[in-house]
PyMOL Python script that loads the backbone (N, CA, C, O; Angstrom):
from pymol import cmd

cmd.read_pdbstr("""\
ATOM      1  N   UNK A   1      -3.818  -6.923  -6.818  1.00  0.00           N
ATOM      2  CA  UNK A   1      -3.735  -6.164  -5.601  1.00  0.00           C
ATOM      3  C   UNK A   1      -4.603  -4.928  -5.786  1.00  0.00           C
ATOM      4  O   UNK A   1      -4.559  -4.159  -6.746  1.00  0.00           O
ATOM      5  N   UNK A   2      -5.447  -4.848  -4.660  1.00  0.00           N
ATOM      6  CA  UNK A   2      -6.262  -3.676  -4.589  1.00  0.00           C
ATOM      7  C   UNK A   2      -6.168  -2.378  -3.595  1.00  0.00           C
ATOM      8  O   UNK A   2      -6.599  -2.622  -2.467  1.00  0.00           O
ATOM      9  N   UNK A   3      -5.772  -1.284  -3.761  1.00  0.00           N
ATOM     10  CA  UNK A   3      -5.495  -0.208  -3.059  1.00  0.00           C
ATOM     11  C   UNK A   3      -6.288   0.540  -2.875  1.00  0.00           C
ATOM     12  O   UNK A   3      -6.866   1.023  -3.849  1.00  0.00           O
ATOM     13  N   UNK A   4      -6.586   0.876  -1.753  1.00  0.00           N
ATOM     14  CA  UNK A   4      -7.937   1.699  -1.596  1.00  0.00           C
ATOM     15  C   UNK A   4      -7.207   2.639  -0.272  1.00  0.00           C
ATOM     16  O   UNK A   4      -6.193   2.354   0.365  1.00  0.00           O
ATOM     17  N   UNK A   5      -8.285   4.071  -0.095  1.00  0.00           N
ATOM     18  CA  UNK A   5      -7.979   4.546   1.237  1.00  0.00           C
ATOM     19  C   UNK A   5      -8.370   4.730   2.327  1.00  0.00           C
ATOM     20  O   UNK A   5      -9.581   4.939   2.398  1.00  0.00           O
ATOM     21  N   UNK A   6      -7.924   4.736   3.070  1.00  0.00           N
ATOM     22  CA  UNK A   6      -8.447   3.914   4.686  1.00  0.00           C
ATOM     23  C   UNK A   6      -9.952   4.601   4.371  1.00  0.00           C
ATOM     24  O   UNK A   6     -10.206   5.450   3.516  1.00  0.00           O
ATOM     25  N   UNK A   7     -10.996   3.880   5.466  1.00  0.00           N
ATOM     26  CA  UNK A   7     -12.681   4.418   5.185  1.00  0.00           C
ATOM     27  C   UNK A   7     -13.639   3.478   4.581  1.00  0.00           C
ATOM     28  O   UNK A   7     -14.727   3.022   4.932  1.00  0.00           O
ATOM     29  N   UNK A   8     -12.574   3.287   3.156  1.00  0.00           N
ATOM     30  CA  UNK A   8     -13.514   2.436   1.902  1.00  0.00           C
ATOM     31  C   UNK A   8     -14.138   1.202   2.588  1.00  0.00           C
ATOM     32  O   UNK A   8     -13.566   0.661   3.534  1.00  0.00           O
ATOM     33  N   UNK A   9     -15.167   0.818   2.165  1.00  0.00           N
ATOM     34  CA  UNK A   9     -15.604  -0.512   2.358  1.00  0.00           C
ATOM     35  C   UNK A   9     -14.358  -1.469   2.049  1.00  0.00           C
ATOM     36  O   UNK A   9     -13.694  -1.106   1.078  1.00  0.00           O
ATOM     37  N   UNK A  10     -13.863  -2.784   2.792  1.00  0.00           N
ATOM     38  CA  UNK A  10     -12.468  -3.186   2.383  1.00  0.00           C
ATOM     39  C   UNK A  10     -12.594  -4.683   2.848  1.00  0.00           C
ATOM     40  O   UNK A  10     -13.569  -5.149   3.439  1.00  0.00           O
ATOM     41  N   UNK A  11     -11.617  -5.266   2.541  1.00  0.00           N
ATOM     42  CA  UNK A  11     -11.347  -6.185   3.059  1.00  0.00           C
ATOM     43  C   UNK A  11      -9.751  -6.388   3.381  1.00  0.00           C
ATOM     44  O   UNK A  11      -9.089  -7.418   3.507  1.00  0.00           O
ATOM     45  N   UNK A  12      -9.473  -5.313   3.448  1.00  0.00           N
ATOM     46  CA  UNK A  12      -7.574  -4.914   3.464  1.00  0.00           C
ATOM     47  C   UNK A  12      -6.916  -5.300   4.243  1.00  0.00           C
ATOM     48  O   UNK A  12      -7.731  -5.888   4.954  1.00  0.00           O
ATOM     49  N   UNK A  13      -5.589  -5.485   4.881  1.00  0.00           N
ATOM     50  CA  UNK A  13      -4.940  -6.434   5.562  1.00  0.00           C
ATOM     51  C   UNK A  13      -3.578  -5.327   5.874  1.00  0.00           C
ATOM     52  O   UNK A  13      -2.939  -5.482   6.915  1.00  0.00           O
ATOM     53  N   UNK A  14      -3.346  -4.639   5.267  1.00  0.00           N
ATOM     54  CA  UNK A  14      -2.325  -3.635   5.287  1.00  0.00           C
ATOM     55  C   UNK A  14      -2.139  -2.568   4.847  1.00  0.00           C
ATOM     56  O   UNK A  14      -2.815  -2.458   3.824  1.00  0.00           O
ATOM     57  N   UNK A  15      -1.256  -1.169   5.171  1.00  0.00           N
ATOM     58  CA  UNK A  15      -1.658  -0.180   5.035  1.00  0.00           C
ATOM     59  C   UNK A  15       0.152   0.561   4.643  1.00  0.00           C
ATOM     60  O   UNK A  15       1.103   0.639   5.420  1.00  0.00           O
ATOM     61  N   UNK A  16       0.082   0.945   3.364  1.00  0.00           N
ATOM     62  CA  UNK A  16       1.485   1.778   2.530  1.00  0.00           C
ATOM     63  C   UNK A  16       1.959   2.558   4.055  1.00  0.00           C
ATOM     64  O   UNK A  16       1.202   2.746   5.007  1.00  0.00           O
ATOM     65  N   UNK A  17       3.183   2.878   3.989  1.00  0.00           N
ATOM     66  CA  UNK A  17       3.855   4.245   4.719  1.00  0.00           C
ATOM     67  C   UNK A  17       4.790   4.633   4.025  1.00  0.00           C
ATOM     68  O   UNK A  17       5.473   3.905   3.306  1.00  0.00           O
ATOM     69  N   UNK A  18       4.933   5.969   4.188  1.00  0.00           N
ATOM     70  CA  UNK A  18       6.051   6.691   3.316  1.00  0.00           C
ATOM     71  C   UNK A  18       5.436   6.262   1.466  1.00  0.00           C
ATOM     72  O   UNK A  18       4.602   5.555   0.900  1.00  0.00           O
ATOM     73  N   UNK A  19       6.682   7.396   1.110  1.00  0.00           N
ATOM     74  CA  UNK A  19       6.254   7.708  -0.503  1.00  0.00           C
ATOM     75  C   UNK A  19       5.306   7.446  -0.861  1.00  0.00           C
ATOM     76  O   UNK A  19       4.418   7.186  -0.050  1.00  0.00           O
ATOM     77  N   UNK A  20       4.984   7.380  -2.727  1.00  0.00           N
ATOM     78  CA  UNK A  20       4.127   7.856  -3.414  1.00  0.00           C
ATOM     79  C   UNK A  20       2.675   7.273  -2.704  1.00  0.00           C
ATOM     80  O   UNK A  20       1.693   8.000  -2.557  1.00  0.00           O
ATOM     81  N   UNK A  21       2.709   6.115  -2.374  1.00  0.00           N
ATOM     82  CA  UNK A  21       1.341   5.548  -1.651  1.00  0.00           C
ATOM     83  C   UNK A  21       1.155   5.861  -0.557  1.00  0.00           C
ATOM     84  O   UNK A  21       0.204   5.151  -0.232  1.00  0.00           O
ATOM     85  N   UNK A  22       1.406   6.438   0.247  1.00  0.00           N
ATOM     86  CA  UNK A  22       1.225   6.987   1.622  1.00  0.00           C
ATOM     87  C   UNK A  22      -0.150   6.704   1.913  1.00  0.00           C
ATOM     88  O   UNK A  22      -0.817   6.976   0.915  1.00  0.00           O
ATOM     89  N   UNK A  23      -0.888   6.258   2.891  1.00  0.00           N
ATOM     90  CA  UNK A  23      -2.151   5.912   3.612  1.00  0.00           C
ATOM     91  C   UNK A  23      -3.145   4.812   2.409  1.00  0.00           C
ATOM     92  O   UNK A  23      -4.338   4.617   2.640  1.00  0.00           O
ATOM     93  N   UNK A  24      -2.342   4.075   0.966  1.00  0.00           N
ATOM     94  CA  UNK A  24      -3.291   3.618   0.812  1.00  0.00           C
ATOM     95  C   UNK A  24      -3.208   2.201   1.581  1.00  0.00           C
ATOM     96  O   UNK A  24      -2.542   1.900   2.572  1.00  0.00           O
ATOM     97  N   UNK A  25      -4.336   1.224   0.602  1.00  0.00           N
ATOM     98  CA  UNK A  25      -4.850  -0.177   2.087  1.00  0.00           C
ATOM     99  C   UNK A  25      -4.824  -0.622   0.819  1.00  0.00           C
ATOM    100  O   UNK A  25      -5.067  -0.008  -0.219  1.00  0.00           O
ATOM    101  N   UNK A  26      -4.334  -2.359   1.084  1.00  0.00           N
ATOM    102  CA  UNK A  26      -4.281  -3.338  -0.121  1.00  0.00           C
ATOM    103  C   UNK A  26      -4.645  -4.673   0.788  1.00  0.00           C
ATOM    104  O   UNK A  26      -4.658  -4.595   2.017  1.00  0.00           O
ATOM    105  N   UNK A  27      -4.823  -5.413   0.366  1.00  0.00           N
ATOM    106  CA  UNK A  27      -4.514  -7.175   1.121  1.00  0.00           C
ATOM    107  C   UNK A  27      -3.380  -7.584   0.711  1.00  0.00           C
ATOM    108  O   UNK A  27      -3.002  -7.441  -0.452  1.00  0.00           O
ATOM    109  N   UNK A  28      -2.749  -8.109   1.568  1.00  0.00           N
ATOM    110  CA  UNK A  28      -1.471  -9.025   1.258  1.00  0.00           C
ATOM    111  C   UNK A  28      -1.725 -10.204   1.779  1.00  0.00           C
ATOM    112  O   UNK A  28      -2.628 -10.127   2.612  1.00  0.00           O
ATOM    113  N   UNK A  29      -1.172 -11.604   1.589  1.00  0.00           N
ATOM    114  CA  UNK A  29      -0.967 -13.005   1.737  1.00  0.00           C
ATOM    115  C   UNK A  29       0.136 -13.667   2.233  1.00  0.00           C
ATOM    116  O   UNK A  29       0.188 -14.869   2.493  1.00  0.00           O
ATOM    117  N   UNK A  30       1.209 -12.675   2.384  1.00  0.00           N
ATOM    118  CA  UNK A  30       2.844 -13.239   2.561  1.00  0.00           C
ATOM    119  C   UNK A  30       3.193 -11.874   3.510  1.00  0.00           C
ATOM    120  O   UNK A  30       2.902 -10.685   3.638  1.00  0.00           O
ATOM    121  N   UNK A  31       3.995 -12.898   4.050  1.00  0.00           N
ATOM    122  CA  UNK A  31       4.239 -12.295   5.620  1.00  0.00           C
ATOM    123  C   UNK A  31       6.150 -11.617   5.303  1.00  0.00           C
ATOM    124  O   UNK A  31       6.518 -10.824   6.170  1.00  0.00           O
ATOM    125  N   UNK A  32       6.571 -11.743   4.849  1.00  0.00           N
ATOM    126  CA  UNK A  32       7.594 -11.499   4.648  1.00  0.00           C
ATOM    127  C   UNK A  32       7.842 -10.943   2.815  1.00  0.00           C
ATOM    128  O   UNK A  32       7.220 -11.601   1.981  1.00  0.00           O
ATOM    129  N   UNK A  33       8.633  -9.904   2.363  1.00  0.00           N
ATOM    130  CA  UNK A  33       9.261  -9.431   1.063  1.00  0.00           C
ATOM    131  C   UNK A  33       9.020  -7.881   0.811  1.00  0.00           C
ATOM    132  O   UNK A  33       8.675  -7.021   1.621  1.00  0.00           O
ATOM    133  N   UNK A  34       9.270  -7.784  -0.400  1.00  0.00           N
ATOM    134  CA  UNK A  34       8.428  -6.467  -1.487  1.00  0.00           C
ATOM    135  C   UNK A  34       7.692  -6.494  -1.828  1.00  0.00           C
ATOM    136  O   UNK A  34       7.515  -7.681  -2.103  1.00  0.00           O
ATOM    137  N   UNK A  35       6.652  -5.803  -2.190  1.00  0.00           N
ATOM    138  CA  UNK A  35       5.140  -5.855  -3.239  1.00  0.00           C
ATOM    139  C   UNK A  35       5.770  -4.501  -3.831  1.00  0.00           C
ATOM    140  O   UNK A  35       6.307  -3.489  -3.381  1.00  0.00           O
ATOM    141  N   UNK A  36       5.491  -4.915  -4.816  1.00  0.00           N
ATOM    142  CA  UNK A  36       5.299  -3.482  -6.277  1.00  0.00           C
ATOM    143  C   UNK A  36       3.751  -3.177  -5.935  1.00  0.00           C
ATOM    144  O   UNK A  36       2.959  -4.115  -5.848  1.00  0.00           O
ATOM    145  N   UNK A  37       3.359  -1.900  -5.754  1.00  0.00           N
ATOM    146  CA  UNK A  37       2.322  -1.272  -5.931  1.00  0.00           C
ATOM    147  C   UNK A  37       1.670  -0.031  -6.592  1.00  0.00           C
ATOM    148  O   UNK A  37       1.702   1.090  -6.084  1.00  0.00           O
ATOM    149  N   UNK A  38       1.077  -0.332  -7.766  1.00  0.00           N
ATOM    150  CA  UNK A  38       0.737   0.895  -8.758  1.00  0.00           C
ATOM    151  C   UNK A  38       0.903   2.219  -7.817  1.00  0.00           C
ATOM    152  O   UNK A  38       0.499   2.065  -6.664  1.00  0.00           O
ATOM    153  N   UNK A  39       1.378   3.348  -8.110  1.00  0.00           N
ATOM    154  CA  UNK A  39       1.042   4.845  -7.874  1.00  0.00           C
ATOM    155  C   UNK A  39      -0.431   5.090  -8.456  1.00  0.00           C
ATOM    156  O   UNK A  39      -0.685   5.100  -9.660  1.00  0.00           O
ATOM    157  N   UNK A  40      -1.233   5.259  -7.579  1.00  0.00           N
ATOM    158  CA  UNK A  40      -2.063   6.427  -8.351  1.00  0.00           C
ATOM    159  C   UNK A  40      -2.083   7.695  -8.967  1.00  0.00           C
ATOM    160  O   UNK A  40      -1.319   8.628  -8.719  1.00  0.00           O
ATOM    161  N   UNK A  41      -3.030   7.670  -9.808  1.00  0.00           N
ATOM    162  CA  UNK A  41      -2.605   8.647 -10.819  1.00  0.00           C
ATOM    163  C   UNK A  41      -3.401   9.660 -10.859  1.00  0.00           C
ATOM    164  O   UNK A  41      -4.578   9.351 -10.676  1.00  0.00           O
ATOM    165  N   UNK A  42      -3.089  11.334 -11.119  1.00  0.00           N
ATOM    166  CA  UNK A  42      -3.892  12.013 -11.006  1.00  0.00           C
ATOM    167  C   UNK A  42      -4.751  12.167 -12.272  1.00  0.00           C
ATOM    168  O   UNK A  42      -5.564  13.089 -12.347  1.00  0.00           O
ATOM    169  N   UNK A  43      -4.590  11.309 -13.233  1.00  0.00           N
ATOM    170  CA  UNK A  43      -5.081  11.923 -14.744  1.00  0.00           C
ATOM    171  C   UNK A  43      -4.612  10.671 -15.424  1.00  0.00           C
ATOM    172  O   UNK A  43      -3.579  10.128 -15.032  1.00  0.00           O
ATOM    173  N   UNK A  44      -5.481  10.062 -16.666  1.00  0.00           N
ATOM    174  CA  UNK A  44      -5.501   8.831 -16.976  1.00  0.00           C
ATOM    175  C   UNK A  44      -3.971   9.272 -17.954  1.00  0.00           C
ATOM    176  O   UNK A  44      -3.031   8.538 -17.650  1.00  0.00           O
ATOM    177  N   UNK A  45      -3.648  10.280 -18.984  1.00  0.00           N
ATOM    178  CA  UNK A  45      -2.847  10.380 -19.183  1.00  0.00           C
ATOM    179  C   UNK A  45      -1.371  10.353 -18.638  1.00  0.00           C
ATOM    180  O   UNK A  45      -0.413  10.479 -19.400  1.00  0.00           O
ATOM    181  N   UNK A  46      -1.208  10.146 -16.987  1.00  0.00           N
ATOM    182  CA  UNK A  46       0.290  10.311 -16.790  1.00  0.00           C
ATOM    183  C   UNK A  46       0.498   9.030 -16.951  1.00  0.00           C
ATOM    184  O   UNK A  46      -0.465   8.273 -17.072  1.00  0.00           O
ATOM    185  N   UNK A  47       1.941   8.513 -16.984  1.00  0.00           N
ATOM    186  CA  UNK A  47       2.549   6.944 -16.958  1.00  0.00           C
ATOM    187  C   UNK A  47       2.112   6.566 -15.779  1.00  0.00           C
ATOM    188  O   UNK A  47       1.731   7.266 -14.842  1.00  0.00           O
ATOM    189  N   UNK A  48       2.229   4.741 -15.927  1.00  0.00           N
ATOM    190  CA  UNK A  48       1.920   4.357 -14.960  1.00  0.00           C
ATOM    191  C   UNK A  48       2.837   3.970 -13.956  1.00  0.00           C
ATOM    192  O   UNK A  48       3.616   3.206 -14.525  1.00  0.00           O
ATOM    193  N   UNK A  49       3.154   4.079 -12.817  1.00  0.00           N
ATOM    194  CA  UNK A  49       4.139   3.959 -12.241  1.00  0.00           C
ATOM    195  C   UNK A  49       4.224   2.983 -10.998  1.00  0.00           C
ATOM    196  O   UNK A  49       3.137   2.783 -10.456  1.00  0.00           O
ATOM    197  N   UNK A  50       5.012   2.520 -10.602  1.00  0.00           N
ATOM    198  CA  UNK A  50       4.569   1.988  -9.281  1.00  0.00           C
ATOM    199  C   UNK A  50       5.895   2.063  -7.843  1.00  0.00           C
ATOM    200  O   UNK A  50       6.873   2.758  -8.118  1.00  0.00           O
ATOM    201  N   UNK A  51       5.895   1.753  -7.197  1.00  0.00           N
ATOM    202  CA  UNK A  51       6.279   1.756  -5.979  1.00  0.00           C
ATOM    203  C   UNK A  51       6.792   0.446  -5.067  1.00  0.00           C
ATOM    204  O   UNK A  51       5.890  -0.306  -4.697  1.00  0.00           O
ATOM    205  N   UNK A  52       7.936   0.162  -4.738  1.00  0.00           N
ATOM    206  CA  UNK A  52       8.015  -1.016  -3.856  1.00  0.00           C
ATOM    207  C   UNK A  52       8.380  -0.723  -2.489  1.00  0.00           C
ATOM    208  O   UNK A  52       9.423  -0.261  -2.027  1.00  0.00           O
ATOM    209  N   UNK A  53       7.433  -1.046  -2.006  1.00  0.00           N
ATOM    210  CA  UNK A  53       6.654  -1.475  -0.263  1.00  0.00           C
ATOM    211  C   UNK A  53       7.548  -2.683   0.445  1.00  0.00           C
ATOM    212  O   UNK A  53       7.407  -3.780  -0.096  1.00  0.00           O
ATOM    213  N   UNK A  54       8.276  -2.639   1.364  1.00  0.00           N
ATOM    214  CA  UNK A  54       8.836  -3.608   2.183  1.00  0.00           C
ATOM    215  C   UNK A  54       7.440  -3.657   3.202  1.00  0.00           C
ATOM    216  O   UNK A  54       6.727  -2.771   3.674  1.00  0.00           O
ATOM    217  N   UNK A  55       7.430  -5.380   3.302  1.00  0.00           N
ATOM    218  CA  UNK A  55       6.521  -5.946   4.584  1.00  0.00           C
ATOM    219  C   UNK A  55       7.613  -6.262   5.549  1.00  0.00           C
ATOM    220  O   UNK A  55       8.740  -6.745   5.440  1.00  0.00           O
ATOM    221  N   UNK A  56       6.555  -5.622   6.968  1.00  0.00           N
ATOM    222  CA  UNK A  56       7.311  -5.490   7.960  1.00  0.00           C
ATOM    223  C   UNK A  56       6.262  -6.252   9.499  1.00  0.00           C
ATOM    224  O   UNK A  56       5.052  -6.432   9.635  1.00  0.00           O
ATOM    225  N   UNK A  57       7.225  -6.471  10.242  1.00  0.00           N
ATOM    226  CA  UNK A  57       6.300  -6.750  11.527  1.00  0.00           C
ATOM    227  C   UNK A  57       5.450  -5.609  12.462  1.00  0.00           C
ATOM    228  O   UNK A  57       4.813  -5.901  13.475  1.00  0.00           O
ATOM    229  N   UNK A  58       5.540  -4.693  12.078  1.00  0.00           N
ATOM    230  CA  UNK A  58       4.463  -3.553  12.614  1.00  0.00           C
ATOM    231  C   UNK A  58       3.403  -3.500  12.132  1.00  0.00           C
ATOM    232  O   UNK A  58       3.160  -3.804  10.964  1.00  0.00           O
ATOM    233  N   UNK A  59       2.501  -3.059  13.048  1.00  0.00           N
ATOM    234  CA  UNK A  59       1.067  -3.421  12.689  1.00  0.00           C
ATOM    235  C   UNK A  59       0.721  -1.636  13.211  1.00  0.00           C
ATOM    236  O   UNK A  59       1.201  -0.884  14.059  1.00  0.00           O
ATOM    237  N   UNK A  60      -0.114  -1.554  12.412  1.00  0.00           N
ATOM    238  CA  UNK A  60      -0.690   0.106  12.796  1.00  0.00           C
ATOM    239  C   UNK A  60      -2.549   0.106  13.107  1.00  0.00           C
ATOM    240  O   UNK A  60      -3.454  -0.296  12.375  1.00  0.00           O
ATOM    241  N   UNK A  61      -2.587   0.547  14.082  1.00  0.00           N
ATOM    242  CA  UNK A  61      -4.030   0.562  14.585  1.00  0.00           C
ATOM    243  C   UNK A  61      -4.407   2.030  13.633  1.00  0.00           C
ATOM    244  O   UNK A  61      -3.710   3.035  13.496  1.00  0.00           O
ATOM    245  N   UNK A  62      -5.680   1.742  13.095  1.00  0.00           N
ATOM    246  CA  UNK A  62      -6.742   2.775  12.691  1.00  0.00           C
ATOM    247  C   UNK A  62      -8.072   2.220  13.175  1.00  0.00           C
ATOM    248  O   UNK A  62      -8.716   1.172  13.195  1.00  0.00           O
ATOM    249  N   UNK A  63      -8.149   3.819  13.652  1.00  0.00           N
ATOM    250  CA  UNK A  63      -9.874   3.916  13.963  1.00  0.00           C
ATOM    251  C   UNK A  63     -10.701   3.653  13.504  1.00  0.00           C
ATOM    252  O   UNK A  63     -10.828   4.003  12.330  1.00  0.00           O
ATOM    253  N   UNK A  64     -11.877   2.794  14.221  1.00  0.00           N
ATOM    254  CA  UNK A  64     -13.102   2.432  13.686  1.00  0.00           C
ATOM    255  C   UNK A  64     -12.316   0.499  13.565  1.00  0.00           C
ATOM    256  O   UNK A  64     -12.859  -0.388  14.222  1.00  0.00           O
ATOM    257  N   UNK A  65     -11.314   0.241  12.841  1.00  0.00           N
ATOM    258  CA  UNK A  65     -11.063  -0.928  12.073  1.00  0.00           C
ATOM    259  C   UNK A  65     -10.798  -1.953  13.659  1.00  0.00           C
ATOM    260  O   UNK A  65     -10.161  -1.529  14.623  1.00  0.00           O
ATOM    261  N   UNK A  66     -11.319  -3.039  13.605  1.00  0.00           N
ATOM    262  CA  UNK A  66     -10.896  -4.159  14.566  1.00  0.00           C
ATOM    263  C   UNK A  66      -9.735  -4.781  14.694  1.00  0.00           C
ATOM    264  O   UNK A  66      -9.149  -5.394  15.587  1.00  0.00           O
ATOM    265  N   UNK A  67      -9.495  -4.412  13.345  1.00  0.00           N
ATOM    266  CA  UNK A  67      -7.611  -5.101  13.911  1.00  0.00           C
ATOM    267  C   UNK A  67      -6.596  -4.400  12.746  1.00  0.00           C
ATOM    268  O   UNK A  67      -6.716  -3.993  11.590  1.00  0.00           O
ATOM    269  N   UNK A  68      -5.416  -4.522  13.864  1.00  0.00           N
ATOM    270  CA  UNK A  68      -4.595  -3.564  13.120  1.00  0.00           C
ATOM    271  C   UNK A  68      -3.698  -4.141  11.694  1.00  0.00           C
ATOM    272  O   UNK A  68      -3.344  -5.301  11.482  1.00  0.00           O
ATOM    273  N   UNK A  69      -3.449  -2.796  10.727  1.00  0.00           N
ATOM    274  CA  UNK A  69      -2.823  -3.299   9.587  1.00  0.00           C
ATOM    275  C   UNK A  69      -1.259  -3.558   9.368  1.00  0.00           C
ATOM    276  O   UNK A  69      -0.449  -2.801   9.903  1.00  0.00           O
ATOM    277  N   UNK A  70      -0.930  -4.405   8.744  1.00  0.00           N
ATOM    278  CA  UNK A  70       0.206  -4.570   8.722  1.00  0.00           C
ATOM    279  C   UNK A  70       1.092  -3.104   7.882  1.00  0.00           C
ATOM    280  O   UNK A  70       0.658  -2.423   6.953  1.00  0.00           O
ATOM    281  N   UNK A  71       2.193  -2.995   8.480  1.00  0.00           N
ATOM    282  CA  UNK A  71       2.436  -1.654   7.839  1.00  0.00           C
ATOM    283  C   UNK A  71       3.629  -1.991   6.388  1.00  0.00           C
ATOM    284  O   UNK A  71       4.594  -2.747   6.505  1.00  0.00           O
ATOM    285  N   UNK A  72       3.311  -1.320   5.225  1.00  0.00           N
ATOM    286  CA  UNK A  72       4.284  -1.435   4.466  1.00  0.00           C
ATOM    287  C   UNK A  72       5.280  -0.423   4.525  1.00  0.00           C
ATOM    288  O   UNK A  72       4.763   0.682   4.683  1.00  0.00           O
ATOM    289  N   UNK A  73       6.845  -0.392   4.438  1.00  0.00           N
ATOM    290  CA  UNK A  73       7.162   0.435   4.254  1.00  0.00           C
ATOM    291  C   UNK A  73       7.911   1.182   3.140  1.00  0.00           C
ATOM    292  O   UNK A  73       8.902   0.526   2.818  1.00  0.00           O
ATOM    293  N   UNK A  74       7.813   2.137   2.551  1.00  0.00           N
ATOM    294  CA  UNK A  74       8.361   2.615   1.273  1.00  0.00           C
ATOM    295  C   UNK A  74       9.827   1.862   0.769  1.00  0.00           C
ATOM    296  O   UNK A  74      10.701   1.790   1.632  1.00  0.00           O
ATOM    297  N   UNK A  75       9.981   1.576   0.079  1.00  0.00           N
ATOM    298  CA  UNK A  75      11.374   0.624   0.226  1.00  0.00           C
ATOM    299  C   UNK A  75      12.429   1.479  -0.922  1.00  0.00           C
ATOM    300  O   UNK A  75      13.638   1.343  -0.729  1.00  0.00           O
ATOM    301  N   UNK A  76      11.881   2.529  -2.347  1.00  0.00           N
ATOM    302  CA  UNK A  76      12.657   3.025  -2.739  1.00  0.00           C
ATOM    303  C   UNK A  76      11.744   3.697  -3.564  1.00  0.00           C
ATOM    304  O   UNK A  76      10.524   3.627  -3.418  1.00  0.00           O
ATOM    305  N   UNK A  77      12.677   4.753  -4.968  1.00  0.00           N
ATOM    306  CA  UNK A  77      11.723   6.316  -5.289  1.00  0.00           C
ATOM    307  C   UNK A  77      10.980   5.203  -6.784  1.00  0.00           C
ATOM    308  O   UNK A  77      11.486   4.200  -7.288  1.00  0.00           O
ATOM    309  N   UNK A  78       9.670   5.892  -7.129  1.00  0.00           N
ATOM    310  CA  UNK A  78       8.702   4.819  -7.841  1.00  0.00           C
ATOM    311  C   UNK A  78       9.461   4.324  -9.272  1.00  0.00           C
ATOM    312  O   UNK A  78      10.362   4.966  -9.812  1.00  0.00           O
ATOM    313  N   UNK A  79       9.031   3.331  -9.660  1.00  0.00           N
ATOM    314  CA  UNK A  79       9.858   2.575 -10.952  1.00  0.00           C
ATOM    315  C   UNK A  79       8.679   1.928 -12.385  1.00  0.00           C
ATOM    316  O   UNK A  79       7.635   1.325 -12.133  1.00  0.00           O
ATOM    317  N   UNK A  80       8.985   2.121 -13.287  1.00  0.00           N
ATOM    318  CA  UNK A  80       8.249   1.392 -14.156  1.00  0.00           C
ATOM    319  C   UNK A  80       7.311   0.197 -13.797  1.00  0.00           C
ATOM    320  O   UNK A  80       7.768  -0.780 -13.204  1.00  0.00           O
ATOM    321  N   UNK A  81       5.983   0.280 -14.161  1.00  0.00           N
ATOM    322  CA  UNK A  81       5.323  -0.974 -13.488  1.00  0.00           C
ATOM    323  C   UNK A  81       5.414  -2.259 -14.957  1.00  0.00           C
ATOM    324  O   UNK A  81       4.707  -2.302 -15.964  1.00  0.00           O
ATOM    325  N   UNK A  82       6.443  -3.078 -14.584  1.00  0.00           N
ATOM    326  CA  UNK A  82       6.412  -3.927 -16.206  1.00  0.00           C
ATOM    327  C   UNK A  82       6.408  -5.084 -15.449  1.00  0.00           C
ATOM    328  O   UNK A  82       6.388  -6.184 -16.002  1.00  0.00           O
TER     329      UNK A  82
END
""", "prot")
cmd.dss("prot")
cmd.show_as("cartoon", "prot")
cmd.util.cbc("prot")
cmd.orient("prot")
């Protein structure tokens, strides 16, 4: 899974809301669950952490993009990525 933020050249499909990932863009394949998604990090030294994202049926329009992203939503506070 690749996270990028809205702008980037992409091929993304959906877009984080709420907590640590807030506005990033990943592709997803499955229409329904959780995805664990790395936190970015400000400094190669902090842990790595990640985040689980509930997929939902809302779709969020951003500008410029032709079709809208599916929205993830924060599902709880970030957890070990193992």
């Amino acid at each position: 899974m690749n996270a990028e933020r809205p702008g980037d050249g992409h091929d993304c499909n959906a877009i984080c809301l709420g907590g640590p990932c807030h506005g990033l863009l990943t592709h997803i394949d499955q229409e329904i669950g959780i995805l664990v998604i790395p936190v970015p990090r400000s400094s190669s030294g902090e842990p790595e952490e990640c985040a689980r994202y509930r997929i939902t049926r809302e779709r969020v329009r951003y500008w410029g993009q032709a079709e809208p992203y599916i929205a993830l939503h924060w599902a709880d506070p970030p957890c070990s990525c193992v």
